[in-house]
C-alpha positions in Angstrom: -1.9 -3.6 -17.6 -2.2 -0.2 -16.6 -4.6 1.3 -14.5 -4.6 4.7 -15.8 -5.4 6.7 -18.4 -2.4 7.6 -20.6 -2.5 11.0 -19.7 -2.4 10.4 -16.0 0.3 8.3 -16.2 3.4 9.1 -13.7 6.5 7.6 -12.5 5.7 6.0 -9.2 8.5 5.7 -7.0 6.5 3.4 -5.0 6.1 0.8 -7.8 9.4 0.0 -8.5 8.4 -3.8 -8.3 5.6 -3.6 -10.9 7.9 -5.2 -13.4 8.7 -8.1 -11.3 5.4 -8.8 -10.4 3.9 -8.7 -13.6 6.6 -11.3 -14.8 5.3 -13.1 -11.8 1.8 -13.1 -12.8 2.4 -14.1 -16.1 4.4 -17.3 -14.7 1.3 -18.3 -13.1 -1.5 -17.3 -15.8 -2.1 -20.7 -16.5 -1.3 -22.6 -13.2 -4.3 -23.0 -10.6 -2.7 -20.3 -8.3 -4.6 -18.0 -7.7 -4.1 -13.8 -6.6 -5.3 -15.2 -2.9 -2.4 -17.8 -3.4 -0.2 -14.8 -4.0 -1.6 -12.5 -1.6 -0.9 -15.7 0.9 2.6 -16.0 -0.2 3.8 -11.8 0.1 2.3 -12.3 3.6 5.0 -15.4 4.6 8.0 -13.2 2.7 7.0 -10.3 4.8 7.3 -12.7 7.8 10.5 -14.6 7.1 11.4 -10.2 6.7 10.7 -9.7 10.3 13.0 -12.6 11.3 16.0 -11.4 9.6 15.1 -8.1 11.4 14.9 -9.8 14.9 18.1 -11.9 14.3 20.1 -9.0 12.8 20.6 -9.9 9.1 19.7 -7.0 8.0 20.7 -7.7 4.5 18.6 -10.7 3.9 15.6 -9.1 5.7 16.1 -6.0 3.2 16.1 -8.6 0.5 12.7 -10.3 1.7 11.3 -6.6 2.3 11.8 -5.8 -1.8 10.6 -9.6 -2.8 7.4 -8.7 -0.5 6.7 -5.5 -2.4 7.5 -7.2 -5.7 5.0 -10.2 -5.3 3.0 -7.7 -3.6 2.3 -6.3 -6.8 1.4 -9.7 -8.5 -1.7 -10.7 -7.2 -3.7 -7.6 -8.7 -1.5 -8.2 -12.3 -2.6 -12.0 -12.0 -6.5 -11.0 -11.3 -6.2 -8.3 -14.2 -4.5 -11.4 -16.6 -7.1 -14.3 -15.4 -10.1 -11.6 -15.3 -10.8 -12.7 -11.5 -10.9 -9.3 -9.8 -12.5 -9.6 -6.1 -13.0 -7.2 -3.4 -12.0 -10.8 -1.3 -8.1 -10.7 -2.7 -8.3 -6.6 -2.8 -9.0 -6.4 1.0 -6.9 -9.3 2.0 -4.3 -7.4 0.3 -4.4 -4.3 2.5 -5.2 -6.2 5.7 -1.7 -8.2 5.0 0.4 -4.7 4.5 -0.9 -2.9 7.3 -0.4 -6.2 9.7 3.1 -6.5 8.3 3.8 -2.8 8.6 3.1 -3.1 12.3 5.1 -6.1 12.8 7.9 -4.4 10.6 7.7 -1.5 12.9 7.1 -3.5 16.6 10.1 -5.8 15.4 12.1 -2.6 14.5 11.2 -1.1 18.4 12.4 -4.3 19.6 15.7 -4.8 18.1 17.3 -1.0 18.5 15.2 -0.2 21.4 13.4 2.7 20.8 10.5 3.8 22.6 7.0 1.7 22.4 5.2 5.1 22.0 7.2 6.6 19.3 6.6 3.2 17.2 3.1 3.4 17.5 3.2 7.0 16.9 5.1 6.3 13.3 3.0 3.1 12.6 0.1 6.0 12.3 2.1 8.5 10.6 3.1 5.6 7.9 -0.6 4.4 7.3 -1.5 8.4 7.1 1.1 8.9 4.6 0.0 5.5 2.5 -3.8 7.3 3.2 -3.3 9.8 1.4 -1.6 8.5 -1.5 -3.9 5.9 -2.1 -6.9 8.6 -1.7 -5.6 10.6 -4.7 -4.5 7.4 -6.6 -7.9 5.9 -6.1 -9.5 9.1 -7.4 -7.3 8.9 -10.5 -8.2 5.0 -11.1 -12.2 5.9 -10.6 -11.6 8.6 -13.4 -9.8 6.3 -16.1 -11.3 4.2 -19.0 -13.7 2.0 -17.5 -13.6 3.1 -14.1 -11.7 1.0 -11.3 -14.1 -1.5 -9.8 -12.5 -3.1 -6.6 -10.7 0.5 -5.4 -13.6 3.5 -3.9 -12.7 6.4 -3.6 -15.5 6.1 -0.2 -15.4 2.8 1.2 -18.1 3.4 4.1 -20.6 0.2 2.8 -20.2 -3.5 2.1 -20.1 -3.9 -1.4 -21.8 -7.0 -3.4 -19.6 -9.8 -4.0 -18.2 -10.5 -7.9 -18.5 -13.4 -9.3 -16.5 -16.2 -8.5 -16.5 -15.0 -4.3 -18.8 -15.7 -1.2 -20.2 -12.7 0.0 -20.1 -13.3 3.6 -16.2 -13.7 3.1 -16.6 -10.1 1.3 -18.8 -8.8 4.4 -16.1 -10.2 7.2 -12.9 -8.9 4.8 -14.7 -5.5 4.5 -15.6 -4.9 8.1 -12.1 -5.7 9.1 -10.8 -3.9 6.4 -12.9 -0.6 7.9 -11.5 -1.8 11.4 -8.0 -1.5 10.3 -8.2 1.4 7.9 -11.2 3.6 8.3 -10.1 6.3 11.3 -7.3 7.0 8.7 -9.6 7.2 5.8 -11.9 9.9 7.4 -8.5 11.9 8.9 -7.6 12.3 4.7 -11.0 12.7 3.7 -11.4 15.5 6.9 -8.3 17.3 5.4 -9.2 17.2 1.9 -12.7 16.6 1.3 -13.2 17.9 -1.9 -10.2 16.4 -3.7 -12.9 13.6 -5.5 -14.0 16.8 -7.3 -11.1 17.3 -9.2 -10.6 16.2 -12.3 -7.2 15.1 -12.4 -3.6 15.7 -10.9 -0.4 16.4 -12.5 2.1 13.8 -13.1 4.9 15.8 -11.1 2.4 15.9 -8.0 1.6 12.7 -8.3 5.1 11.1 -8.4 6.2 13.7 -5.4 3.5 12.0 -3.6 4.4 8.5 -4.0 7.2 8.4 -1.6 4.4 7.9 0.2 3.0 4.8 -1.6 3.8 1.4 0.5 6.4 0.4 -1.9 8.8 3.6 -1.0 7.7 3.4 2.5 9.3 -0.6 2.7 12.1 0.3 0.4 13.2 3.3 3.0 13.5 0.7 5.5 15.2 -1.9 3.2 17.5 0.5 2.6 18.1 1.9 6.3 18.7 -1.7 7.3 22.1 -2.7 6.1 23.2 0.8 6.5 23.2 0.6 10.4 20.3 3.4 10.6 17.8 1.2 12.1 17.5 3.2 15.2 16.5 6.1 13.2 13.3 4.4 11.1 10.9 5.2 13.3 12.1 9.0 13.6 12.5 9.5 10.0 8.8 8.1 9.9 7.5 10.5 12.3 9.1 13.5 10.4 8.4 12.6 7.3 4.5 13.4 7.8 5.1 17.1 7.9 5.1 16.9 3.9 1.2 15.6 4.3 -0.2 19.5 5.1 2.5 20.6 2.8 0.8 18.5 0.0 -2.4 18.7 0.8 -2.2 22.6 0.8 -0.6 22.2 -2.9 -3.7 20.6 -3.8 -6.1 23.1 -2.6 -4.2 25.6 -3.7 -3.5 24.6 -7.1 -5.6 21.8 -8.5 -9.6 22.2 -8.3 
């Protein structure tokens, strides 16, 4: 199920498991799991990840890394298919990636030995770069057919619980959610604050910017792994965020 309008459609770089985790949710339409179940289970994968990292099998952690991102992608396919959408599974979601990314990254300090400071340095650099993608993403979901309702564009207050979900587990998901996510939030929004006004981006732009999307992000590293690069993740990281003035200055530029 898409969540675009046909015309804004692009190829996302950082999807690439979209396939498998629709087959996924399809498996479990008609079981009792549920997207939390799933959310639950990318969360172990990315785990059992980090220990092939910290014991050196890099192959087999690069294998857990692509199955995260791949049932990552199932729980929102299994809440579109059972018509169960909740802001419960959509924050759990992100407050999952962005503790495994900064376990990926810690474990990835450890292990070749590069400096504490630099890791933290491209842990922020990675959630900026998956901040700004998921800005202009979101913006493009708000504007298709029907309108997007677990993803704002603006995510500064608490929203009402759907049905089916305890609001107070909405109101403790969301303030940690704005914990973990909302310095990063107002940086992009600070940089580009109009880019809500426009109407829509092109599909090039869009597909340029989603080696930024988690998925790449992961499959970078998955791919880094096995080939005895590990000690240059974190710089490639770090680098790498030059492009975000680069492609926000596109935008102002070029698309109003």
């Amino acid at each position: 199920m898409s969540k675009l309008n046909k015309e804004d459609k692009f190829l996302d770089l950082s999807d690439y498991g979209r396939s498998f985790g629709r087959v996924l949710a399809y498996q479990l339409k008609e079981t009792r799991f549920t997207p939390i179940h799933v959310t639950l289970l990318f969360g172990i994968v990315g785990l059992i990840a980090t220990y092939f990292i910290w014991s050196n099998h890099y192959i087999l952690a690069s294998i857990f890394i692509l199955l995260k991102s791949g049932i990552d992608a199932a729980d929102g396919e299994l809440a579109r298919l059972k018509k169960t959408p909740s802001y419960s599974g959509r924050y759990l979601d992100s407050i999952f990636d962005i503790i495994l990314n900064f376990i990926f990254l810690m474990i990835i300090c450890y292990v070749s030995e590069t400096s504490f400071w630099l890791t933290l340095l491209a842990f922020f650099c990675i959630q900026l770069q998956g901040t700004l993608y998921n800005y202009y993403y979101v913006i493009l979901r708000n504007r298709s057919f029907g309108g997007d309702t677990t993803s704002k564009v603006f995510e500064y207050k608490t929203p009402k619980a759907l049905p089916g979900e305890s609001q107070k587990t909405v109101t403790i998901l969301f303030k940690l959610y704005s914990v973990l996510y909302g310095k990063f939030d107002k940086i992009i929004h600070f940089l580009d604050a109009d880019a809500y006004k426009v109407k829509s981006f092109p599909n090039w732009f869009m597909t340029c910017l989603s080696v930024y999307g988690l998925g790449f992000q992961l499959l970078i590293i998955a791919i880094m792994l096995p080939l005895g690069l590990i000690e240059f993740i974190i710089p490639f990281f770090i680098v790498s965020s030059i492009l975000i003035v680069f492609l926000i200055s596109i935008r102002k530029k070029y698309f109003h």
